[in-house]
N, C-alpha and C positions, 0 to 999 in steps of 0.2 A: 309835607308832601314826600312821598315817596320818593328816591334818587333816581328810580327807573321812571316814571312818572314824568320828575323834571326833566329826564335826559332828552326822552321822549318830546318832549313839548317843545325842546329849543332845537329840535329837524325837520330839515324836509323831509317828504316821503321816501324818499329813499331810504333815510335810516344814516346818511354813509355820504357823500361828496357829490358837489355838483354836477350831472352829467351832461351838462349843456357845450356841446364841443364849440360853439361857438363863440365861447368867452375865453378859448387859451389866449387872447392873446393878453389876460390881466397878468397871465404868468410871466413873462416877459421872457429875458434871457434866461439860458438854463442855468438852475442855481439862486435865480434872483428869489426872492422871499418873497409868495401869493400875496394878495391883500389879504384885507380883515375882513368881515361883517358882522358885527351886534359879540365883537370880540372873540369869535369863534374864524381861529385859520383856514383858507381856503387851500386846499391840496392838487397838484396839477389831475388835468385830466387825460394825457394822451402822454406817450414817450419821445422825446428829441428824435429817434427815426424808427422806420418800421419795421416792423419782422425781417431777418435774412430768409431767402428762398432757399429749403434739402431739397430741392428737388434734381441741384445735380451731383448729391452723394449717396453713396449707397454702406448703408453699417454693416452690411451682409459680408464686408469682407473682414468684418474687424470681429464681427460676431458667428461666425464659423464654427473654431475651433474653441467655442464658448458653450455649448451647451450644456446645460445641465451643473455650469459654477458659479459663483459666487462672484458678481460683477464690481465690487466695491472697489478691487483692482485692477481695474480696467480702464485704461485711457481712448476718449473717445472725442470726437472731432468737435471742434467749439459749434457748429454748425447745430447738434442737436440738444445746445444748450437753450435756456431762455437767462435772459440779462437780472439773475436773482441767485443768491447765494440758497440752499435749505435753510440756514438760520432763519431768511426771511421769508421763504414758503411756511416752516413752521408758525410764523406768525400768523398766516391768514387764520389760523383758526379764531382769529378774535375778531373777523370781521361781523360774526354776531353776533356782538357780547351784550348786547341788549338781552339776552335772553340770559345771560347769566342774573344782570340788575333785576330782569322778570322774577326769577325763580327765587332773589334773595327778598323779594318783596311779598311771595306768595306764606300765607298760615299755614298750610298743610303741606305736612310732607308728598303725599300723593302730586296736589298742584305744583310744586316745588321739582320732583322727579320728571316730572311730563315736561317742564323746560330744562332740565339738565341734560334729556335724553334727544331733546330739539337742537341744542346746543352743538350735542357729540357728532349727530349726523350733518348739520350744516360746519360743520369743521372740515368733513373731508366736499364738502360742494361745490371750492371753488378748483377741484380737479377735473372735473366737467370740461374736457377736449384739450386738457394742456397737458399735450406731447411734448414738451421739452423739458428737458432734465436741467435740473437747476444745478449749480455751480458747487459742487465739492467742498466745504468749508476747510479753510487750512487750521493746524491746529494750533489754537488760541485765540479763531476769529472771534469775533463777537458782533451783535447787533442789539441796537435798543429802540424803542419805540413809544413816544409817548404820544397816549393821543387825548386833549381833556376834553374834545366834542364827545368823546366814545366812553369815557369814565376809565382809564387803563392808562398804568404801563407797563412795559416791559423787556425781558434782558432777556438774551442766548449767548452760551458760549460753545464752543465747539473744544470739550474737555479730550477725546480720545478720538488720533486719528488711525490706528487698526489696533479693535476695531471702530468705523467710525460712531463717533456718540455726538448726539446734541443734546443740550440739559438748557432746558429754560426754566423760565419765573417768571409771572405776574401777578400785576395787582390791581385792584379797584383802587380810584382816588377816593372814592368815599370811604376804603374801608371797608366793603361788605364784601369783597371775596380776596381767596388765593389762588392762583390756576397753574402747576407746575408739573416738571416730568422729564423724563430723558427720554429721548428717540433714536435708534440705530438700527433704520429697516434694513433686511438681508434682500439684495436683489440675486435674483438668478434667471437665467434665458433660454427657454423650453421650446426652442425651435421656431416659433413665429410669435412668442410674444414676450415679454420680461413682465417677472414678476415683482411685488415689494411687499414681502412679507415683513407686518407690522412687531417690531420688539422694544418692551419699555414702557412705564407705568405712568399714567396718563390721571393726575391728582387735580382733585376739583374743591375746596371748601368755603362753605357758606358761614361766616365769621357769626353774623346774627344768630344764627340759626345751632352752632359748634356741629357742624355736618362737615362730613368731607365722602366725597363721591370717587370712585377708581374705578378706570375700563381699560380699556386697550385698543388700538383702531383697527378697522378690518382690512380684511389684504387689497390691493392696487393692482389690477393688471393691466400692462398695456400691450393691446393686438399689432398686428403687422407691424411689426418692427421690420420687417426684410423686401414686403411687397406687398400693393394695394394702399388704402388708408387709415391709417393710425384709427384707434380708438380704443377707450379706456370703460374699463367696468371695476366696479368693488364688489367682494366678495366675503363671505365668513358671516360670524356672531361677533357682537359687543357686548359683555353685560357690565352694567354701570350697577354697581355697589352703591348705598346707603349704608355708611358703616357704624351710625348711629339709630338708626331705626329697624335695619334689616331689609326695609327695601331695598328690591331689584327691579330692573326692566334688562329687559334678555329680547335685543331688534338683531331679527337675520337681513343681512346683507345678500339678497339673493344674485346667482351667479344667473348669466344672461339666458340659458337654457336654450333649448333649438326654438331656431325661427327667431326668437330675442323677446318670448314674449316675458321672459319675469327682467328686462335687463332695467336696471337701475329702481329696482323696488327695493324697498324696505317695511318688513313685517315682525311687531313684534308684542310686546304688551309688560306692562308692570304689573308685579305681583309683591305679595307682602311678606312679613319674615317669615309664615306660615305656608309660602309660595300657594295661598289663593290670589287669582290673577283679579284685577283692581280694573284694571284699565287694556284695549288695545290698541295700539300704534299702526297706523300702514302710512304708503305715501314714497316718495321718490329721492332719494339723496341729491340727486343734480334740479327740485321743482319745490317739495313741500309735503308737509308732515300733517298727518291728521291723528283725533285720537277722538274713543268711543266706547262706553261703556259694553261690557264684554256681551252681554246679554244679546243686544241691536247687532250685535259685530257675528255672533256667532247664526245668528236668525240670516242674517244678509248673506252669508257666504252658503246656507243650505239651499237658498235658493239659485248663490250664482253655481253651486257644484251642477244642481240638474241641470239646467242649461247646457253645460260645460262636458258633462256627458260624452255625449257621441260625437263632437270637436273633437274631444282626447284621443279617442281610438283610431278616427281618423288621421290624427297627426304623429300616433304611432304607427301607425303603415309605413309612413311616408319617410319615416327617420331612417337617416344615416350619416356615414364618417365625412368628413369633408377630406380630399386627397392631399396628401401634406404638405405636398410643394404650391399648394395654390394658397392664396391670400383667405381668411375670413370674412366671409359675409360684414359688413357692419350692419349689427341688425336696426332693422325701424320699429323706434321705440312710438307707444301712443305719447300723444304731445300733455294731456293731461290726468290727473289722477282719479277714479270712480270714486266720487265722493259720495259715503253709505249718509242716509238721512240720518239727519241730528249730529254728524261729527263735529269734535271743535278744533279748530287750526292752529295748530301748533306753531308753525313756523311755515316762511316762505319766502324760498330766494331773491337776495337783489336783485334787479336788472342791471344789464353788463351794455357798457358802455357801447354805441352803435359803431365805433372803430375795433372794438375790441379783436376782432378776426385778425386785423394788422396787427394786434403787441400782445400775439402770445394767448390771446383768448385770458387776456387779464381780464377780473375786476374792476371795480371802480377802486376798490379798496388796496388792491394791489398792484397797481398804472403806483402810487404815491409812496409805496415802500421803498425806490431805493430813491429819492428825492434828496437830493442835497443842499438845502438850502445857504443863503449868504452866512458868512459869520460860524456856520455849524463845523468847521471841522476846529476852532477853537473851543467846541463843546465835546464833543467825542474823543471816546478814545483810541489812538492808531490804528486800532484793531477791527476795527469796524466796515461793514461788511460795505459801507457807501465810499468807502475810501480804496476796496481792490479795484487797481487798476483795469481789471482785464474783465470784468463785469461794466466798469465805468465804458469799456470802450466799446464792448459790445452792444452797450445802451443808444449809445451816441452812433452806432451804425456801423462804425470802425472795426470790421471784424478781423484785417492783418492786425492791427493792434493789440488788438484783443486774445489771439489767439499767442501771438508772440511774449503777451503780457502771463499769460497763462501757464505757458513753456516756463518762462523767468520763474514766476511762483512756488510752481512746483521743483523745480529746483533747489531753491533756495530752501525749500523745506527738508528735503531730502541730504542738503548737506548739512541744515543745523540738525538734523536726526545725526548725522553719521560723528560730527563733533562732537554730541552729549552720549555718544557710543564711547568716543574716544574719552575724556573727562569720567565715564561712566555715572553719570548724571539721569537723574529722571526730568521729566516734564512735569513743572509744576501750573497746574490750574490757579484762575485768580477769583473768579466768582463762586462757582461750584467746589462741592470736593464731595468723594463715594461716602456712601453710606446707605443706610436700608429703608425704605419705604416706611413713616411712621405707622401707616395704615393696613399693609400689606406685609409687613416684614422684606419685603423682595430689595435686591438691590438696586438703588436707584442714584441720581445725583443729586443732594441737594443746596442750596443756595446760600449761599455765605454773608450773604447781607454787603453792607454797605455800598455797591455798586453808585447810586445816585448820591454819594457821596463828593463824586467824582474827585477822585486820586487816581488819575493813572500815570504816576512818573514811572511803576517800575512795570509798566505794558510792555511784554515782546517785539520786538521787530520784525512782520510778518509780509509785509509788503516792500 
């Protein structure tokens, strides 16, 4: 049987953890170790306490004299944090990694491509309304994550803190893939919104198959940062390379457009080394993906253009600038996608846990990331991202703690920088180290092995 097959057959519909809030209480005390079931782990379902209320801060005055730079320098109130390091936001991308075990299972490369490009866009999904910025990795944190319900695991370090870099690695238990890359988005803040421009090569390889796939993520904006209600859109192209076949799929991230009618679409299509287009993609990055032979895809859109018609010109009359000091519109998005007859479903989002509004507009999948279970910190090593204090207290509700825990941190970083100044000393990495993209030539970080070897006597003292 296939691995995706088996994975597939020992879940519930979800795909992902129970969402039944009415069983926390098997979780017991925080920390304690879930039970079992049919020897698969149960992962908690809600956070030790709820969301803190911004509702009586304002960044408008931290972010002023910020226009138009580069935010990565910038300290900002623990308030607009959510209780997760980016080590562990970058994780979420594996919350659909069933679709990687899909793609390592399909014959054709075509079939193959149409889940790797499922994959790409339910990686940036579960940013769908999470306004809060996750927690600045100090340099040398690290995070790891196994999970054998999901067939994965995986390592992050936080190699370079300016500028800031995150390098992960994972892997299939079975064996059938690699999924690695470094990440170091540039933010900047354009007067009512912050942007995070994606940099850093994003490697995918299908071991059965000797494929390896590269793309890049599409930009992240987030609206009213200053006034009104937050809300996020992605924007830009992704193309995901075939670097053994020559396939590509090339999906635009459309930007929300007036009125918000293209906001959270995704339109795109694979085509082959002779860029004849194979396949088209549409469908929504925060709902679900479809895909459809070009022929059906190109006949559907000539009829939905006449329609579409004299809407257009009317709704050009009608445009204009919105005044600058006011908040943007959040626009209303349709709640489902026009599905053209004959598509096939690529892919479609979890359902999010019915407290999720309280913690962050988490997942199911990610309520369980920074979970610290009994016994684990004699498994980890210091460095790790469930062991900073000041995420730990923010979690727990304790925001003076948290925030003073924060202050400590960054301190302490800042004078072991100023000491390896004095010694004239570099910072040496323990998992990763630079080098260039095997597939791309580009510079990238890659993985040094041994990590689940676990040796960490000579780990930093970061905390």
């Amino acid at each position: 049987m296939c691995p995706f097959t088996q994975l597939k057959a020992n879940q519930k519909v979800t795909g992902m953890i129970d969402l039944d809030t009415s069983k926390n209480n098997r979780i017991g005390k925080i920390g304690e170790r879930p039970s079992q079931e049919n020897g698969i782990q149960k992962h908690r379902t809600s956070l030790p306490a709820p969301m803190f209320s911004r509702s009586d801060f304002s960044v408008w005055t931290i972010l002023k004299k910020c226009v138009g730079l580069e935010l990565s320098k910038i300290t900002m109130p623990i308030a607009f944090n959510e209780p997760l390091s980016f080590l562990q936001r970058i994780t979420e991308y594996m919350e659909h990694v069933y679709l990687i075990h899909r793609a390592s299972c399909q014959p054709q490369p075509l079939e193959r491509m149409q889940s790797v490009a499922a994959f790409a866009v339910s990686a940036v999904a579960s940013q769908w309304e999470r306004t809060g910025k996750p927690f600045n990795p100090l340099l040398g944190e690290t995070y790891e994550l196994i999970r054998e319900d999901l067939g994965f695991r995986f390592i992050s370090e936080q190699v370079s803190h300016h500028p800031p870099i995150s390098a992960f690695h994972s892997e299939g238990l079975n064996h059938d893939f690699l999924f690695h890359g470094s990440i170091y988005p540039k933010l900047k803040f354009w007067g009512k919104s912050v942007e995070a421009e994606p940099r850093g090569t994003i490697t995918l390889e299908l071991l059965k198959h000797n494929e390896a796939y590269t793309w890049t993520n599409p930009t992240c904006c987030v609206h009213n940062v200053i006034i009104g209600k937050l809300w996020i859109e992605q924007y830009g192209t992704v193309e995901i390379l075939n670097h053994r076949t020559g396939h590509k799929c090339v999906l635009h991230f459309k930007p929300c457009g007036l009125f918000g009618k293209e906001l959270h679409k995704v339109e795109g299509h694979i085509q082959d080394k002779n860029k004849k287009k194979l396949f088209m993609i549409y469908g929504k990055w925060t709902e679900c993906l479809w895909g459809i032979d070009p022929v059906s895809y190109e006949s559907f859109k000539k009829q939905e253009r006449r329609g579409d018609h004299l809407r257009k010109a009317k709704l050009d009359e009608d445009s204009g600038k919105a005044d600058s000091d006011v908040a943007d519109d959040v626009p209303v998005a349709q709640e489902t996608v026009q599905v053209i007859p004959g598509s096939k479903l690529l892919w479609r989002i979890n359902t999010r846990p019915p407290n999720s509004a309280q913690m962050y507009n988490f997942t199911s999948f990610t309520v369980s990331l920074n979970e610290l279970e009994t016994g684990m910190e004699k498994t980890l090593p210091p460095t790790d991202c469930r062991l900073r204090p000041d995420i730990r207290g923010m979690e727990n509700g304790n925001m003076d703690l948290a925030s003073q825990e924060k202050e400590r941190l960054e301190e302490k970083q800042r004078e072991a920088r100023r000491e390896r100044a004095k010694e004239e000393a570099e910072w040496q990495t323990r998992w990763f180290y630079p080098g260039n993209n095997p597939y791309t030539g580009t510079p990238d970080w890659l993985y040094a092995g041994d990590y689940f070897e676990r040796n960490f006597s000579d780990c930093p003292d970061i905390y």
